[in-house]
C-alpha positions in Angstrom: 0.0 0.0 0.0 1.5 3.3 -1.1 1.6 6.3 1.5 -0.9 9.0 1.7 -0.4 12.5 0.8 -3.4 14.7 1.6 -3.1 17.5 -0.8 -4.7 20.5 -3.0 -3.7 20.7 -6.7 -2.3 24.3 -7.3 -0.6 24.5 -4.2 3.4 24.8 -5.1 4.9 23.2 -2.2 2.5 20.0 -2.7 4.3 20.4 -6.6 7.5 20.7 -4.7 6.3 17.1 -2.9 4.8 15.6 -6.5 8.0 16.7 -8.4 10.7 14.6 -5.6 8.4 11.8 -5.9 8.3 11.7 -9.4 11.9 11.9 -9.4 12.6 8.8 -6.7 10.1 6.9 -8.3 7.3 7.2 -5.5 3.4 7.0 -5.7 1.0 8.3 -3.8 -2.8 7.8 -2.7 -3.8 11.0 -3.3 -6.5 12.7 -0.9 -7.5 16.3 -2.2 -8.7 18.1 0.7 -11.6 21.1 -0.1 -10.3 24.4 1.5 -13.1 25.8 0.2 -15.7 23.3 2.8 -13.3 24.1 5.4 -11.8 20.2 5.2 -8.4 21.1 6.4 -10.2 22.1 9.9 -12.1 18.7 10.5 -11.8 17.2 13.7 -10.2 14.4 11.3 -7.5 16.3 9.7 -6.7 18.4 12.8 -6.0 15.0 14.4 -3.3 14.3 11.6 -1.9 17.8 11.1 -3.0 20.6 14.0 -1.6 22.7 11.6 -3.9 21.8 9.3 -2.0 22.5 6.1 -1.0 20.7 3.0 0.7 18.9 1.5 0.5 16.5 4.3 2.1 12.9 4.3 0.7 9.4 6.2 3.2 6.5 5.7 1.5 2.8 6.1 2.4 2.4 9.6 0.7 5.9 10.5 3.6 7.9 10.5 2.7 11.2 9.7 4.7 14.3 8.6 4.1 18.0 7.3 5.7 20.7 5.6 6.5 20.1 2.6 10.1 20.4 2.5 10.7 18.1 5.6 8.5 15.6 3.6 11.4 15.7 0.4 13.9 15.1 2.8 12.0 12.4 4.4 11.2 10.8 1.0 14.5 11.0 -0.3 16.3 9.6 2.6 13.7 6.6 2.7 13.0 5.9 -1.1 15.8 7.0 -3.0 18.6 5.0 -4.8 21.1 7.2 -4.0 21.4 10.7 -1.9 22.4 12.8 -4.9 18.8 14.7 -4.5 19.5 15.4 -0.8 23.1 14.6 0.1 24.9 12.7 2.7 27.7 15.1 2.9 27.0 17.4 5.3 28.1 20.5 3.6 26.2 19.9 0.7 23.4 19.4 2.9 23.8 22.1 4.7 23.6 23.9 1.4 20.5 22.6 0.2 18.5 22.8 4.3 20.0 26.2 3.3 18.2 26.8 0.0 15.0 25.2 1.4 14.6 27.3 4.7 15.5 30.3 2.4 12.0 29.0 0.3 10.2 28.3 3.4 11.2 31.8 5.4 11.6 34.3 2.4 10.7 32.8 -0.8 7.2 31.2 -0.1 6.3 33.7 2.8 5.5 37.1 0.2 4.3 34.7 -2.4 1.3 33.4 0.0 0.8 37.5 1.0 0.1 38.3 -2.7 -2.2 35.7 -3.3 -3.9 36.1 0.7 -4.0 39.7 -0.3 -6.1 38.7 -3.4 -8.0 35.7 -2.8 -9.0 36.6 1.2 -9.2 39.9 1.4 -10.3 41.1 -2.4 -7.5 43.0 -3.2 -7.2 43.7 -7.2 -3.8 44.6 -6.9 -0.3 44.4 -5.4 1.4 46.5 -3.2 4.6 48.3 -4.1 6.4 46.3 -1.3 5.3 42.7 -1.9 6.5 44.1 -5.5 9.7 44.7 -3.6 9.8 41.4 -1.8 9.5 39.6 -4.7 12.6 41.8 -6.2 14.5 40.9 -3.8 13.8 37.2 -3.3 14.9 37.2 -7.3 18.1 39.0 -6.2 19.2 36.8 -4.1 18.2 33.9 -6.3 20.9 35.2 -9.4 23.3 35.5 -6.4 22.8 32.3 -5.4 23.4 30.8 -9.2 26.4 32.6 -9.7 28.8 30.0 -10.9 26.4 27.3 -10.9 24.8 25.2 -12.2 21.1 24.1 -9.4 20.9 26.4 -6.7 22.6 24.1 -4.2 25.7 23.4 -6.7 26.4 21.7 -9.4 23.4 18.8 -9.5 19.4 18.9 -9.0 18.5 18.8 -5.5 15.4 18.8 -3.7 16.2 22.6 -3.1 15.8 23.4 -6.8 12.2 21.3 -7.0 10.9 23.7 -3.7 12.0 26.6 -5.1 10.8 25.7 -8.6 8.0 25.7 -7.2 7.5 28.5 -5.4 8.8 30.6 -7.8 6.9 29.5 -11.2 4.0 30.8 -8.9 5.6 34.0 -7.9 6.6 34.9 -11.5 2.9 34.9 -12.4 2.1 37.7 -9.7 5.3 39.4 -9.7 6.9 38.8 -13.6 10.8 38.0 -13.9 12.8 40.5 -15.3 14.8 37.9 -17.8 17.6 40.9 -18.7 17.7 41.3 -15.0 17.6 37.8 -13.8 19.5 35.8 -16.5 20.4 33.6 -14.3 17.3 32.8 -12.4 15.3 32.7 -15.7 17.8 30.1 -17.4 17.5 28.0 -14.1 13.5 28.0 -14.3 13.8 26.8 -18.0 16.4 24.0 -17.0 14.4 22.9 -14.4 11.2 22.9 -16.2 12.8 20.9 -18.8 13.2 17.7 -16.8 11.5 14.9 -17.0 9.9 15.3 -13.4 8.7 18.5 -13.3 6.1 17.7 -16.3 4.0 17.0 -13.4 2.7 20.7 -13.4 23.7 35.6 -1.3 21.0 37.0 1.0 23.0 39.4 3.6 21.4 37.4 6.5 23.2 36.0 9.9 24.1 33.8 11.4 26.6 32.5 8.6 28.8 30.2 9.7 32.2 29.9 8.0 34.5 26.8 8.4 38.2 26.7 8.4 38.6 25.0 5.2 36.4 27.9 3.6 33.2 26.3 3.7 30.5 28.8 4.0 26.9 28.3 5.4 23.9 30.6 6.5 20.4 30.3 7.7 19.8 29.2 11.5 18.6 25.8 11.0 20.8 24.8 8.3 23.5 25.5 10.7 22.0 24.0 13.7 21.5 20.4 11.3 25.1 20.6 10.1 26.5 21.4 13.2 25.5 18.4 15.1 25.8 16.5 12.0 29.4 17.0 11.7 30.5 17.6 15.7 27.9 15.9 17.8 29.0 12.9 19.7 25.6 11.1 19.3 22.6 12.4 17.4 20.1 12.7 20.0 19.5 16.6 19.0 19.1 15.7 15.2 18.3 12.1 15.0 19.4 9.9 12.3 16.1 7.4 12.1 14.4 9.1 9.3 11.0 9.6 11.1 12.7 11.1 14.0 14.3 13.3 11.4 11.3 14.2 9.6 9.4 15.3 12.3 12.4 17.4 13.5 13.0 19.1 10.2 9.0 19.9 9.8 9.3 21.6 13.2 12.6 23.6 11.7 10.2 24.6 8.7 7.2 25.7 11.0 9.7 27.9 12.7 10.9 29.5 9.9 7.9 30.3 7.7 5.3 30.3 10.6 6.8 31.4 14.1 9.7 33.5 12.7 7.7 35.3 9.5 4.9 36.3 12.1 7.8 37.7 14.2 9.5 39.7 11.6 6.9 41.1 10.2 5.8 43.2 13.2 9.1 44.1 14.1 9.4 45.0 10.2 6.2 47.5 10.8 8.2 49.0 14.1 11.3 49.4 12.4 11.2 50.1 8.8 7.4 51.5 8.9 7.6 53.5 11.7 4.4 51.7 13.6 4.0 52.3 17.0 1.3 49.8 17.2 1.1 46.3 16.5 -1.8 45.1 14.0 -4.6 43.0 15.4 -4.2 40.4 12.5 -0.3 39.9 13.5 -1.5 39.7 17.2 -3.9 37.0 15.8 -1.2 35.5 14.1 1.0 35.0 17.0 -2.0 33.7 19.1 -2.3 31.0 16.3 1.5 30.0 16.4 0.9 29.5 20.6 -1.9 27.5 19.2 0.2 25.2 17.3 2.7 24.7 19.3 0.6 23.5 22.6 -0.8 21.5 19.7 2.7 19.8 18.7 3.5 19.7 22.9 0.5 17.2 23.3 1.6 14.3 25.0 4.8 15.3 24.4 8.1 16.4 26.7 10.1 18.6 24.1 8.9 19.9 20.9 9.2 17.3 18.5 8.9 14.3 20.9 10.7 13.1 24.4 13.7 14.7 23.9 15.4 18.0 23.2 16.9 18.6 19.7 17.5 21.9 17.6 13.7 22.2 17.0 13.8 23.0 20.4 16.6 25.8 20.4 15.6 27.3 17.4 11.8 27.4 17.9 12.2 28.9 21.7 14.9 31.5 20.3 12.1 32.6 18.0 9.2 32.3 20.9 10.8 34.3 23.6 11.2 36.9 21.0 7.8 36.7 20.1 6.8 36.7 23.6 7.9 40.3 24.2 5.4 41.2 21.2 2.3 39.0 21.8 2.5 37.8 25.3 1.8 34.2 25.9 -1.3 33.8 28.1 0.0 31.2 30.5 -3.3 29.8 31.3 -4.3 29.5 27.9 -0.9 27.8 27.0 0.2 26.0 29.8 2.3 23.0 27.9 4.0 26.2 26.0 4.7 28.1 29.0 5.7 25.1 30.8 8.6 24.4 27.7 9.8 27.8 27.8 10.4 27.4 31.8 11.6 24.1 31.1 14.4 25.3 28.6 15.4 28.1 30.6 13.8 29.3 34.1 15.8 32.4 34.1 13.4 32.8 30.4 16.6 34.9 28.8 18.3 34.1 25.5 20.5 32.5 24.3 20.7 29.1 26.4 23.1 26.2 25.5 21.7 22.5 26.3 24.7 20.2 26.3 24.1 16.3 25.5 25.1 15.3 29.2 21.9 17.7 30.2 24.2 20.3 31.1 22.6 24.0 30.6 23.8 27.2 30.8 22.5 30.5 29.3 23.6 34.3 29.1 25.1 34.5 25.5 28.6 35.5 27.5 28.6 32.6 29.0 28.2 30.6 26.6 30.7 31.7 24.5 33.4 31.5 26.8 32.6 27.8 27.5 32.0 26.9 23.6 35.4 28.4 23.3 36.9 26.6 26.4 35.8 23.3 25.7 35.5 23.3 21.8 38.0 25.1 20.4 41.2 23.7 19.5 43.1 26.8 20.8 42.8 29.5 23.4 43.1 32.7 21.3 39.5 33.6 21.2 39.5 33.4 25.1 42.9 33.2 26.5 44.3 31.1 29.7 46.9 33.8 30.3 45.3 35.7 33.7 45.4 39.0 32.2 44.4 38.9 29.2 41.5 37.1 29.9 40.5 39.5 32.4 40.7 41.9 29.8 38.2 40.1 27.5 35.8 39.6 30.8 35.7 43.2 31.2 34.8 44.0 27.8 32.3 41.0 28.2 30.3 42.3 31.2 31.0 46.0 29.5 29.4 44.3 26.6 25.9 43.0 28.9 25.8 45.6 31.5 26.2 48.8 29.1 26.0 48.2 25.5 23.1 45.6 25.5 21.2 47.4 28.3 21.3 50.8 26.5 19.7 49.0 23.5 17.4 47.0 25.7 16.1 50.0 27.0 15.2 51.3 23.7 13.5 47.9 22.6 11.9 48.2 25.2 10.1 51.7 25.2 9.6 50.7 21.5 7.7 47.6 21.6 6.2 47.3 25.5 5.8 51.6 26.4 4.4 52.0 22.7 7.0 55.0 22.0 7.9 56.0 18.7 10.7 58.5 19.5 14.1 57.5 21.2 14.5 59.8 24.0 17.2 62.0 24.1 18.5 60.8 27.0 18.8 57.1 25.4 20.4 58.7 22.6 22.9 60.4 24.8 23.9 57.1 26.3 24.5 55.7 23.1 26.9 58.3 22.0 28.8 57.8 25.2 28.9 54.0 24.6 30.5 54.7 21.0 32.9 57.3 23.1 33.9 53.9 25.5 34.9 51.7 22.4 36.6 54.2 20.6 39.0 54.8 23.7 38.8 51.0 23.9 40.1 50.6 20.6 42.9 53.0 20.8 46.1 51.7 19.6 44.5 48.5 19.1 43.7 46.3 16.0 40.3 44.3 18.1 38.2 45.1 21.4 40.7 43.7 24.0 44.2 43.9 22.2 46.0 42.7 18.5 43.8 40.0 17.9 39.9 38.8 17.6 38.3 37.4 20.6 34.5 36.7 21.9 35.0 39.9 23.5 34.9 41.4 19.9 31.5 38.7 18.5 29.2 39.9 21.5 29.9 43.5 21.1 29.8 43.2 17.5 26.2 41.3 18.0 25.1 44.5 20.2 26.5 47.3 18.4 25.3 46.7 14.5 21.9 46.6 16.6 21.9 49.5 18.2 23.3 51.6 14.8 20.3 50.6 13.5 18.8 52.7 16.4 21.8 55.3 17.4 23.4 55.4 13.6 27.5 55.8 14.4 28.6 58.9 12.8 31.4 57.7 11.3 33.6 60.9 11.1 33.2 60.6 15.0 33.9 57.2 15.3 36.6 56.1 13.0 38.1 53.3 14.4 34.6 51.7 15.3 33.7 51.5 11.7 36.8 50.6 9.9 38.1 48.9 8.2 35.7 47.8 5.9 37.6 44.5 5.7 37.9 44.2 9.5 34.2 44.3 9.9 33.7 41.6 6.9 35.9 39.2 9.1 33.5 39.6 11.4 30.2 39.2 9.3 31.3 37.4 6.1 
């Protein structure tokens, strides 16, 4: 008996799910389900997908998994001949969970808008920044074919099927420039071209950047190579494929659910000048609490009895969330109950080691990453003195540079101000003063070369720019070199 995949025919990422399977050799039973008689909400499908979207898949032996990127990966790894579609090698693999949380989180995301915008709420035309969006998702698209051949490298991935996808749609509400996006529009021709598909660089952080030159970005990418590659067991990112599945699809819920409905409030603060938050992204935030009390049902951890990097990433994004739409602990108490669970103290960022071990304050962390991890001590030095210089700038680092920005967050987006006071502003000029002094006759924060000193304060400072811009006549040795800063953010 073949698996199930519930489904609705012009949806792209079920063509995403329909194009992998045609390529693997994979049939389905097909189940359409009527959005239009409000099928997707029965008590029925809710039971099989609380999210209640398509495409979703139900093996034989009731396994069930959503999103339809976690369900490529899932039928690749299972059904496949080989791994070329979705590699073993985790750098290529990190690459393409790259490519498909860039789909899932900025591709697919403005693509839904347009078409919400039109089919839901009656608009007959689109707005000059969904215009924008789409712009810019082509952008980064040509970058990311520069010098190759599929978007992930030099063979057809599951990446290029998703995004295929997606974008085929996008094209139709948002046309492709083919003079401007060569590139992009030689790819969708290529792609289009195979046999399987008859069936129908971003300036984002983190990026990680390895020591042979291997360069990765996008959270959860990250998080799945990372333990891939250094993990002494895989309890955080297992390797039985249903385990997997259900751990990517929380990874994918994160990034175009939880995160998009994040963004896009603190998008209306910051680059719309809102001092107010809509009631539909309130709604929206309630719903993600909804899902996630959902997917903690009988369970301990997010996606099952133990902790993994659907964990970490989907409580970073939460307790960000949090500050915007408060989580109404009585209405959520499995939710609330995780976020204590995870972190009583209820700050950001906290490390979970595999022995249980946890420790949070980002300072922290670093310094033991560093002690225990790294192969030398130059980012955090034994030598007394040194390192006491590095703490200082450490604590400088939490007890003046973040709080001065905090405090701004703060009368921002819980005192509903839309003005930085002066007095706020005056403290971050003085901060900028501190590290200028700090700097002089130096080449780093603390001394000749880079240290965590120089990552935290280089975390909190390109933050608060963005709300006390550096004037870089005053500040000269903050702001340059223009290579020194790349080192940092590459």
């Amino acid at each position: 008996m073949a698996p199930t995949l519930y489904l609705i025919e012009p949806s792209p990422p079920v063509r995403g799910v329909l194009i992998t399977a045609k390529a693997i050799g994979v049939t389905f039973t097909e189940k359409t389900v009527d959005l239009s008689k409000g099928e997707h909400l029965t008590s029925e499908y809710l039971k099989i997908n609380p999210q209640h979207t398509v495409p979703t898949l139900v093996e034989e032996d009731g396994f069930i998994i959503w999103d339809s990127h976690a369900i490529e990966a899932y039928l690749v790894s299972k059904y496949a001949k080989n791994d070329s579609l979705y590699p073993k090698d985790l750098k290529k693999r990190a690459l393409v969970d790259q490519r498909l949380h860039f789909d899932s989180s900025v591709a697919f995301t403005p693509m839904i808008r347009i078409v919400g915008d039109i089919l839901q709420r009656g608009k007959n035309k689109i707005d000059e920044n969904d215009k924008e969006s789409g712009e810019k998702v082509y952008e980064f698209l040509e970058a990311f074919l520069n010098g190759k051949e599929w978007i992930a490298g030099d063979s057809v991935t599951i990446a290029d099927y998703s995004l295929y996808s997606t974008i085929t749609t996008f094209n139709v509400l948002v046309p492709i420039d083919a003079k401007k996006y060569p590139k992009v529009t030689a790819w969708l021709k290529k792609v289009g071209a195979r046999p399987e598909a008859e069936i129908n660089p971003q300036h984002t952080v983190p990026t990680l950047v390895e020591e042979d030159g291997f360069i990765i970005w996008d959270s959860h990418a990250i998080e799945a190579y990372l333990v891939s590659k250094y993990a002494k067991n895989d309890s955080l990112y297992p390797k039985d494929l249903k385990k997997r599945a259900l751990v990517d699809q929380r990874l994918h819920f994160d990034s175009c659910v939880a995160f998009t409905s994040m963004a896009r409030i603190i998008g209306d603060i910051f680059q719309r000048g809102k001092n107010k938050i809509d009631e539909n992204h309130t709604e929206s935030g309630e719903k993600v609490y909804e899902f996630l009390e959902a997917f903690l049902n009988g369970k301990e951890w997010i996606a099952g009895d133990s902790v993994t990097i659907a964990d970490y990433s989907l409580y970073s994004t939460i307790t960000s969330l949090n500050v915007l739409v408060p989580i109404d602990a009585k209405k959520y108490p499995k939710l609330t109950a995780w976020l204590k669970k995870i972190n009583p103290q209820h700050t950001v960022t906290t490390l979970v080691e595999e022995d249980g071990f946890i420790i949070w304050d980002s300072h922290a962390i670093e310094a033991y990453l560093v002690s225990k991890y790294a192969k030398n001590d130059s980012l955090y030095p034994k030598d007394l003195k040194k390192r006491a210089l590095v703490d200082q700038r450490l604590h400088f680092d939490s007890s003046v540079a973040f709080t001065s920005m905090a405090r701004i967050i703060g009368d921002i987006f819980q005192r509903g101000k839309n003005k930085i006071d002066e007095n706020h502003t005056e403290s971050g000029k003085k901060l900028y003063e501190f590290l200028e002094a700090f700097l002089n006759g130096k080449e780093w924060i603390v001394g000749d070369s880079v240290t965590i000193a120089d990552y935290s304060l280089y975390s909190t400072i390109t933050s608060l720019n963005v709300l006390i811009p550096i004037d870089a006549k005053k500040y000269p040795k903050k702001l340059g070199p223009d290579q020194k800063r790349k080192s940092l953010n590459p």
